[in-house]
MARFI-318745 format. One record per residue (C-alpha): residue number from 0; residue in one letter; x, z, y. Coordinates in Angstrom, 2 decimals, padded with zeros to 5 digits. Each point is the difference from the previous one (the first is absolute). Example, Ala and Ser with C-alpha at 12.3 -4.5 7.8 and 13.67 -1.06 7.14 Angstrom:
BEGIN
seq / type / X / Z / Y
0 / A / 012.30 / 007.80 / -004.50
1 / S / 001.37 / -000.66 / 003.44
END
This chain:
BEGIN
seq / type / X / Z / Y
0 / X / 002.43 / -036.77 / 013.56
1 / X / 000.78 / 001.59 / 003.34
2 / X / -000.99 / 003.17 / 000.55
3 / X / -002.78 / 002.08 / 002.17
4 / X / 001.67 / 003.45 / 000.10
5 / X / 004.07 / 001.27 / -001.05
6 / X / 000.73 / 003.18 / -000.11
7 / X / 003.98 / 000.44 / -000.19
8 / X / 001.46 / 003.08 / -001.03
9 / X / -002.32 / 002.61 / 001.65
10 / X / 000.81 / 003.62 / 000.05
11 / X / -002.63 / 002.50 / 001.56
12 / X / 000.02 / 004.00 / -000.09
13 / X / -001.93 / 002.96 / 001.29
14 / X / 003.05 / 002.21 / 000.72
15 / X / 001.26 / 001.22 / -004.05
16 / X / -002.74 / -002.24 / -001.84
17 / X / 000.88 / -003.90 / -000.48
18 / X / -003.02 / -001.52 / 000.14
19 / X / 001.59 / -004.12 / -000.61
20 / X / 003.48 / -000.27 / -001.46
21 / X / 001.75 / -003.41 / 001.26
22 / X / -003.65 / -001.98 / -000.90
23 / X / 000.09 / -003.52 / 000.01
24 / X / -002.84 / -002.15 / -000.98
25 / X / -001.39 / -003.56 / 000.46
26 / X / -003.45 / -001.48 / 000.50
27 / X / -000.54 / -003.34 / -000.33
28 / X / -002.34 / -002.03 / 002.27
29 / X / -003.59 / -000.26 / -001.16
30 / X / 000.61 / 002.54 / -002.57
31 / X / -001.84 / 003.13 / -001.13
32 / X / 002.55 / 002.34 / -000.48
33 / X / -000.77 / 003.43 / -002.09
34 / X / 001.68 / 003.01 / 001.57
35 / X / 000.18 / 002.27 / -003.07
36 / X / 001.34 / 003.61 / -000.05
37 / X / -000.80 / 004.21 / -000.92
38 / X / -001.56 / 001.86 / 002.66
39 / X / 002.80 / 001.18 / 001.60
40 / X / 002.19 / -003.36 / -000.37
41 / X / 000.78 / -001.13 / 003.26
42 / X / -002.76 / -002.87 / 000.09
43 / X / -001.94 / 001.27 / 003.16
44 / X / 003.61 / 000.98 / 001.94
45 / X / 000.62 / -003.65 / -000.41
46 / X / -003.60 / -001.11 / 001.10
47 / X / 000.60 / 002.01 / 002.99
48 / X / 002.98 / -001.53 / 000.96
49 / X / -001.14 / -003.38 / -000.19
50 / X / -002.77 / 000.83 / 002.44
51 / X / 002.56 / 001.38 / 001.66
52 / X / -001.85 / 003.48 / 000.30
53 / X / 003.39 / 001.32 / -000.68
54 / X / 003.10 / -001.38 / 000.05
55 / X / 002.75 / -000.30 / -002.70
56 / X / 003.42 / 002.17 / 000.56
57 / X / 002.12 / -003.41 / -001.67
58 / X / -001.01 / -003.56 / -001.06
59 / X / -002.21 / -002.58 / 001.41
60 / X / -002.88 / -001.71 / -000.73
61 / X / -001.09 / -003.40 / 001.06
62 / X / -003.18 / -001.28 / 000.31
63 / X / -000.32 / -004.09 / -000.58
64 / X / 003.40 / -000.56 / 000.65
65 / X / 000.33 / 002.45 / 003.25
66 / X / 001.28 / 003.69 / 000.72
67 / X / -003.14 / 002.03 / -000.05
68 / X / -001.10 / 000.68 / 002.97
69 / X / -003.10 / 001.74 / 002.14
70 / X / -001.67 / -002.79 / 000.82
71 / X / 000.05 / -001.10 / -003.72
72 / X / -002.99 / 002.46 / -000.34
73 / X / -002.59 / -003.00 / 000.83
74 / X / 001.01 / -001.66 / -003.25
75 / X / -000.07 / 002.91 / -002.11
76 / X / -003.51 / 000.87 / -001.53
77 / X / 000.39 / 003.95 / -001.35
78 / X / -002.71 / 001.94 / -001.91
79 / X / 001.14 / 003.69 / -000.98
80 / X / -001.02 / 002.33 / -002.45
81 / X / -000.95 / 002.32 / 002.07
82 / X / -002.47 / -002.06 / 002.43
83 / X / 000.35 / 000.39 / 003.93
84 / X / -003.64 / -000.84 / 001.22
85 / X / -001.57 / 002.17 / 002.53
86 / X / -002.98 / 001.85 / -001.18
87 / X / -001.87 / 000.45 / 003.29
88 / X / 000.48 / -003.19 / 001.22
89 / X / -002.53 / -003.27 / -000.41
90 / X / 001.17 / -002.92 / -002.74
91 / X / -000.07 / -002.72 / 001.94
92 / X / 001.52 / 001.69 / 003.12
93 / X / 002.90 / 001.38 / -002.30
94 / X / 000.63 / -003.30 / -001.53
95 / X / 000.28 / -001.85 / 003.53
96 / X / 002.56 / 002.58 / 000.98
97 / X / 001.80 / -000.11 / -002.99
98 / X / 000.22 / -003.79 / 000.20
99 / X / 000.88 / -000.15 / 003.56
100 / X / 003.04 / 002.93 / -000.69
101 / X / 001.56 / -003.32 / -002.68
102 / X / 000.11 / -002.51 / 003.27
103 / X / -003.73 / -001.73 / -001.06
104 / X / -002.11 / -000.78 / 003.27
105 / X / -003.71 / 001.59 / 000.01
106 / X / -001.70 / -003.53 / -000.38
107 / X / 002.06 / -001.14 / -003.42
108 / X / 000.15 / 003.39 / -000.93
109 / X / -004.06 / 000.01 / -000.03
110 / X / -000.41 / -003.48 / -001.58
111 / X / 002.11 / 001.49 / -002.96
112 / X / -002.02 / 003.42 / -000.23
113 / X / -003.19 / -002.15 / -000.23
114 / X / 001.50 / -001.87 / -002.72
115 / X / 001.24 / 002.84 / -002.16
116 / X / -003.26 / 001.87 / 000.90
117 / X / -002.34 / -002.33 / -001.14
118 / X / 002.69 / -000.97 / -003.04
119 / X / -000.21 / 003.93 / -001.16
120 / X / -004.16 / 000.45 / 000.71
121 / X / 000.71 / 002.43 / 002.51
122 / X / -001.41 / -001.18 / 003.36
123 / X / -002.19 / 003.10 / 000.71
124 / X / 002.95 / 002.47 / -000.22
125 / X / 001.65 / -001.28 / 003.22
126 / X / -001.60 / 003.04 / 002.09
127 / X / 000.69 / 002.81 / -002.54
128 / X / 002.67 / 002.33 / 000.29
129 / X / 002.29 / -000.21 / -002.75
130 / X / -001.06 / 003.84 / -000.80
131 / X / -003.45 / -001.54 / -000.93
132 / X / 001.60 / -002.10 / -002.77
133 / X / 001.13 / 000.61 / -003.47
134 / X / 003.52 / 000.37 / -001.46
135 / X / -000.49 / -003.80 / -000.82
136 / X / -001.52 / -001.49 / 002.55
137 / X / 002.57 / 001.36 / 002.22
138 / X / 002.68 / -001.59 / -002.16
139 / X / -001.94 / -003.34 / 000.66
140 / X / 000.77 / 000.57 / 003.68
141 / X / 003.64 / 000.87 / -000.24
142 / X / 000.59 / -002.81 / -002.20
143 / X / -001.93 / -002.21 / 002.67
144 / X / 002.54 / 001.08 / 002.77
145 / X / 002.83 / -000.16 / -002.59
146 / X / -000.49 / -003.96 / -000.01
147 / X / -002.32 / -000.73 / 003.17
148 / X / 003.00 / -002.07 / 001.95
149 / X / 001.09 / -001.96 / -003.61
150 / X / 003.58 / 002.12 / 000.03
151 / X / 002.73 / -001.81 / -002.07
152 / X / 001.12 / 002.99 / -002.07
153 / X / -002.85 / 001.85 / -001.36
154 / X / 000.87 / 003.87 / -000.89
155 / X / -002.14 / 002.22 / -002.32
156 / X / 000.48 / 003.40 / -001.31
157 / X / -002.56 / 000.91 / -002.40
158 / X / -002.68 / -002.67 / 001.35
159 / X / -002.46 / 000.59 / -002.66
160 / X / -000.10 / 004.00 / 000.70
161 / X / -003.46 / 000.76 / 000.46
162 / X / -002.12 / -003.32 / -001.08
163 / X / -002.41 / -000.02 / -003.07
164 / X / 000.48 / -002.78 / -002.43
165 / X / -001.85 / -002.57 / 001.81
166 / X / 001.59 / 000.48 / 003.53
167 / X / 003.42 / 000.22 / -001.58
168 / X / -000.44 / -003.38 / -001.69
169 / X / -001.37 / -001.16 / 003.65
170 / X / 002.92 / 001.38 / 001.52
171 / X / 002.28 / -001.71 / -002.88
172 / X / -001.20 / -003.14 / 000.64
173 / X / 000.36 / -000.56 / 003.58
174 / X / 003.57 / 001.60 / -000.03
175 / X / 000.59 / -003.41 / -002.52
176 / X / -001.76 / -001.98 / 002.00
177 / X / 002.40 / 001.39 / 002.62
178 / X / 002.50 / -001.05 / -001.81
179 / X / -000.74 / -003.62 / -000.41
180 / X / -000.07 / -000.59 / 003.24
181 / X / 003.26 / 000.84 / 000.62
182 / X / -000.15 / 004.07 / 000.37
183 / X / 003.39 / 001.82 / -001.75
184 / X / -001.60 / 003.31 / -001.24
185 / X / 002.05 / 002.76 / -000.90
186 / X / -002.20 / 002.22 / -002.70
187 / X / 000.89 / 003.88 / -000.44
188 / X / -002.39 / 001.64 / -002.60
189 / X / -000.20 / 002.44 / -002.90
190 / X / -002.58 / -002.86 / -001.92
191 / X / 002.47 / -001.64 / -002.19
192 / X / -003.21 / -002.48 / -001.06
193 / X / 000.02 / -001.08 / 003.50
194 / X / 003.76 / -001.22 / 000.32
195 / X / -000.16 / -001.70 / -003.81
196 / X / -002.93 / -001.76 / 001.67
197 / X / 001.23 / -001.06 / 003.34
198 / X / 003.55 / 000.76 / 000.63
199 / X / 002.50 / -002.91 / -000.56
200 / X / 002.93 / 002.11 / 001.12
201 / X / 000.57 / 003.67 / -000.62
202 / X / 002.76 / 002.76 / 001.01
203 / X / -000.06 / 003.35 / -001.61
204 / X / 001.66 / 003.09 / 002.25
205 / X / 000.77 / 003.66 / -001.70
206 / X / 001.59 / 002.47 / 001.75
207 / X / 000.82 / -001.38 / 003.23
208 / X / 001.92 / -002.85 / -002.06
209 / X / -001.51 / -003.79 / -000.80
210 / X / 000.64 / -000.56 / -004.08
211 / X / -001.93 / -003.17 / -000.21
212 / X / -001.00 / -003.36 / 002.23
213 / X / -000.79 / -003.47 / -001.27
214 / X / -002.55 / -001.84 / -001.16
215 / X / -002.36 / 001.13 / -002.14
216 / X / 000.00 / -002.11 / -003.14
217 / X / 003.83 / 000.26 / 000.55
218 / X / 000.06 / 003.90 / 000.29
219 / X / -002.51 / 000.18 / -003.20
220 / X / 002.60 / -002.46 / -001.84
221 / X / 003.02 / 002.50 / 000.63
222 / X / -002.24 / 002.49 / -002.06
223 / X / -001.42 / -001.96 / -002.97
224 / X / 000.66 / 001.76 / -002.87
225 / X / -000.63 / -002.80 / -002.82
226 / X / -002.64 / 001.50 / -001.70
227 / X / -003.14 / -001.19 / -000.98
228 / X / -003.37 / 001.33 / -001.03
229 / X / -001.41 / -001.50 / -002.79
230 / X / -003.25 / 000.08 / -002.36
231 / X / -000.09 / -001.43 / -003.16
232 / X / -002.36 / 000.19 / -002.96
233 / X / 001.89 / 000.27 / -003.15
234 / X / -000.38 / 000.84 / -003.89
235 / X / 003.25 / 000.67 / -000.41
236 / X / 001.19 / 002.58 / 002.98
237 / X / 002.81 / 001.55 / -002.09
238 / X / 001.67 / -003.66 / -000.60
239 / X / -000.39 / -000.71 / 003.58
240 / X / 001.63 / 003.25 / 001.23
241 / X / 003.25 / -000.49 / -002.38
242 / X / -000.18 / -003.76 / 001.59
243 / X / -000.01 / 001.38 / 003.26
244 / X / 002.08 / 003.16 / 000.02
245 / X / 002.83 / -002.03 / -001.55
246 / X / 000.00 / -001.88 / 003.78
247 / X / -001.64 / 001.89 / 002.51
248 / X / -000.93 / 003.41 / 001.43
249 / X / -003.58 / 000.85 / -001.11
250 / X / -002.55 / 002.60 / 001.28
251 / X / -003.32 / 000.68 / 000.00
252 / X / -002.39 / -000.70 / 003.19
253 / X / -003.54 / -000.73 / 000.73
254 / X / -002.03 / -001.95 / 002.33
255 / X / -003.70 / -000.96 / 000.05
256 / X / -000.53 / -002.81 / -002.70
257 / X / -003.45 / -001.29 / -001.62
258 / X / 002.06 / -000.15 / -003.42
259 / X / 000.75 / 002.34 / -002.52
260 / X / 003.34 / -000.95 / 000.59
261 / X / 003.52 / 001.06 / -000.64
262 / X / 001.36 / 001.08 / 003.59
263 / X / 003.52 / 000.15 / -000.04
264 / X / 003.02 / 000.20 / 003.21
265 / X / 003.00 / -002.00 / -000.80
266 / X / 003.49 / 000.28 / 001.73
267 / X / 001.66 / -003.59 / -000.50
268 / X / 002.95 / 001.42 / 001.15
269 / X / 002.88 / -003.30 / -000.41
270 / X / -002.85 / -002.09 / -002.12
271 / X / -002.73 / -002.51 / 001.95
272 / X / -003.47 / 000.44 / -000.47
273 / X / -000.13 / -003.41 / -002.00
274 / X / 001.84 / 002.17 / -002.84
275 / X / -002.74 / 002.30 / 000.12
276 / X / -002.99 / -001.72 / -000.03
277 / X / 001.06 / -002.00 / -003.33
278 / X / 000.64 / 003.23 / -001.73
279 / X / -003.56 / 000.65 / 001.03
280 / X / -001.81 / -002.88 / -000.86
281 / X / 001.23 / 000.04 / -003.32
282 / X / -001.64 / 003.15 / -000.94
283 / X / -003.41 / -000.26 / 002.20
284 / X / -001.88 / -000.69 / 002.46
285 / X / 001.09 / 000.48 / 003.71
286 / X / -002.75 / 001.02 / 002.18
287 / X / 002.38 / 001.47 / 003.09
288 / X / 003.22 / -000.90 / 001.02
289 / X / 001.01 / 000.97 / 003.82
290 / X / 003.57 / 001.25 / 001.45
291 / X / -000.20 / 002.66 / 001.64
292 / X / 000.48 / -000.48 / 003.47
293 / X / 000.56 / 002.99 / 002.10
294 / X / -001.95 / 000.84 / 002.85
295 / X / 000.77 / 001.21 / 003.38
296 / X / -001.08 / 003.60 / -000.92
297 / X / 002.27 / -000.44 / -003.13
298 / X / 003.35 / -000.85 / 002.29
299 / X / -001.31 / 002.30 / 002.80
300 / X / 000.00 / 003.49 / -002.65
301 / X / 003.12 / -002.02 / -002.13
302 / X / 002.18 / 000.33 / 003.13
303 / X / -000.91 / 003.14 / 001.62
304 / X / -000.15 / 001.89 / -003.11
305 / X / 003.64 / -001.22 / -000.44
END
C-alpha cells in the first residue's frame, strides 16, 4: 500500500526545547491513522508542520509521493483544537471565504455548502454570526470548511471537543463515511474509545520522540500478555487451583457476569490456552473464557509510564 503522507526524520525546536526528535512516520492511503501522544508530546508541532504553518529545522515530508509544498494546502483538509472561525462574521459568508482561500470557485463551493447544510439540518444558520452559535454548532461549521473541497488528507486534532453524544456520533460517522470514499484521515485525540473504534493505524509520540507506529491489531499483538480471564463454576475450587497453579500464573479479577461464578486471571505463560481449558472442564462448568486483549489506553499508559 502506497502511502498518503511520509514524514522522514523530522527535527523541530523552539530555541532550547525539542519539540520532534528525528520523527518519521507513515500513513497509508485511505487509512485512518490515530495520532496518539501526552499533552506536551510533540503531536501538534508535527500537525503544524504538515500544514506547513511552520516549518521543520531538518527532514522532509512528502505528501502523495511529492516534496510538500504551498500549494499542497488545497488537498489538505485541517481542523484544530483550538477552532479559527470568526465570531462577528455571518456562516455562510465565512464558509464561502474559507472555501475560496483552499482554490474552490464560489459556484462549486455553494453547491457543496447546500449539500452539507441541508445534510447537518442547519439551513437557517447561514446568516448568523458564528458568536450567535453554540460551542457545538460552531464545531459543525469548522468541520464543514475542514472537508467542503473533498481534501485528500483529512487532519483532526481533538474533532470531537465540544459535541454532546449525539453530534459526536454524527460527526463520527461522516468522518467514516469520509473515509470510504477515499479520504486518508489522520486522528489526534485524548478518546482512546474513539481510535479502538476507527483507527486502523496508530503512532504513539512521548517526549518529542515517536515509540510506536503500525497497525493496530499488529501494535496490540506486540503487547499480548497471554492471559486470560476466566469464570468457571466449580465444587471443587481447591482441586482446581493445585491443577492450575502447578501450570500457570493465577490471580484473582472480576468482571460483570450473571453467574455466581468463579472469576479467575490466568497467565499461560509458555502453555496454550487448549491446556487450560481441559484442566477446566474437568472440574466445572465454564461460563467465561476471553484473552485479554489490551486496549489502546492499556499500550498508551504501558509505554509512557515506562
Amino acid at each position: 500500500m502506497s502511502n498518503i503522507l511520509e514524514v522522514q526524520n523530522v527535527v523541530k525546536q523552539y530555541g532550547d526545547y525539542t519539540a520532534l526528535n528525528n520523527v518519521s512516520l507513515q500513513v497509508p492511503k485511505g487509512s485512518i491513522y490515530g495520532l496518539l501522544g501526552p499533552n506536551g508530546a510533540g503531536k501538534t508541532s508535527l500537525i503544524r508542520i504538515i500544514n506547513q504553518i511552520t516549518m521543520p529545522d531538518s527532514g522532509v515530508v512528502l505528501l502523495d509521493g511529492e516534496k510538500l509544498k504551498p500549494e499542497h494546502v488545497q488537498y489538505i483538509g485541517y481542523m484544530p483544537e483550538e477552532r479559527g472561525l470568526y465570531k462577528t462574521m455571518k456562516v455562510g459568508e465565512q464558509c464561502l471565504y474559507l472555501a475560496q482561500l483552499k482554490g474552490m470557485p464560489e459556484a462549486e463551493a455553494k453547491k457543496q455548502l447546500k449539500y452539507w447544510f441541508e445534510k447537518f439540518e442547519i439551513q437557517g444558520w447561514w446568516d448568523k454570526k458564528i458568536q450567535e452559535l453554540s460551542k457545538g454548532m460552531a464545531q459543525k461549521i469548522q468541520f464543514i470548511v475542514t472537508v467542503l473541497h473533498n481534501p485528500k488528507l483529512l487532519i483532526l486534532d481533538e474533532p470531537f471537543s465540544g459535541f454532546d453524544p449525539v453530534n459526536a456520533n454524527l460527526i463520527k460517522d461522516e468522518i467514516i463515511e469520509l473515509n470510504k470514499k477515499g479520504t486518508s484521515v489522520i486522528f489526534s485525540t485524548h478518546r482512546m474509545e474513539s481510535v479502538e473504534e476507527m483507527c486502523d493505524y496508530i503512532a504513539l509520540i512521548h517526549k518529542s520522540n515517536k515509540l510506536i507506529e503500525g497497525k493496530l491489531e499488529d501494535v496490540k499483538r506486540q503487547f499480548r500478555s497471554n492471559t486470560f480471564q476466566i469464570g468457571i463454576l466449580t465444587n471443587n475450587i481447591e482441586g482446581l487451583m493445585v491443577q492450575l497453579t502447578q501450570k500457570f500464573t493465577i490471580s484473582q479479577t472480576n468482571f460483570k457476569s450473571l453467574n455466581d461464578d468463579l472469576k479467575l486471571e490466568v497467565h499461560l505463560g509458555q502453555s496454550n490456552s487448549n491446556e487450560l481449558l481441559t484442566i477446566l472442564t474437568q472440574f466445572g462448568q465454564v461460563t467465561h473464557f476471553v484473552e485479554k486483549i489490551p486496549s489502546v489506553n492499556d499500550i498508551f499508559i504501558q509505554t509512557v509510564s515506562q
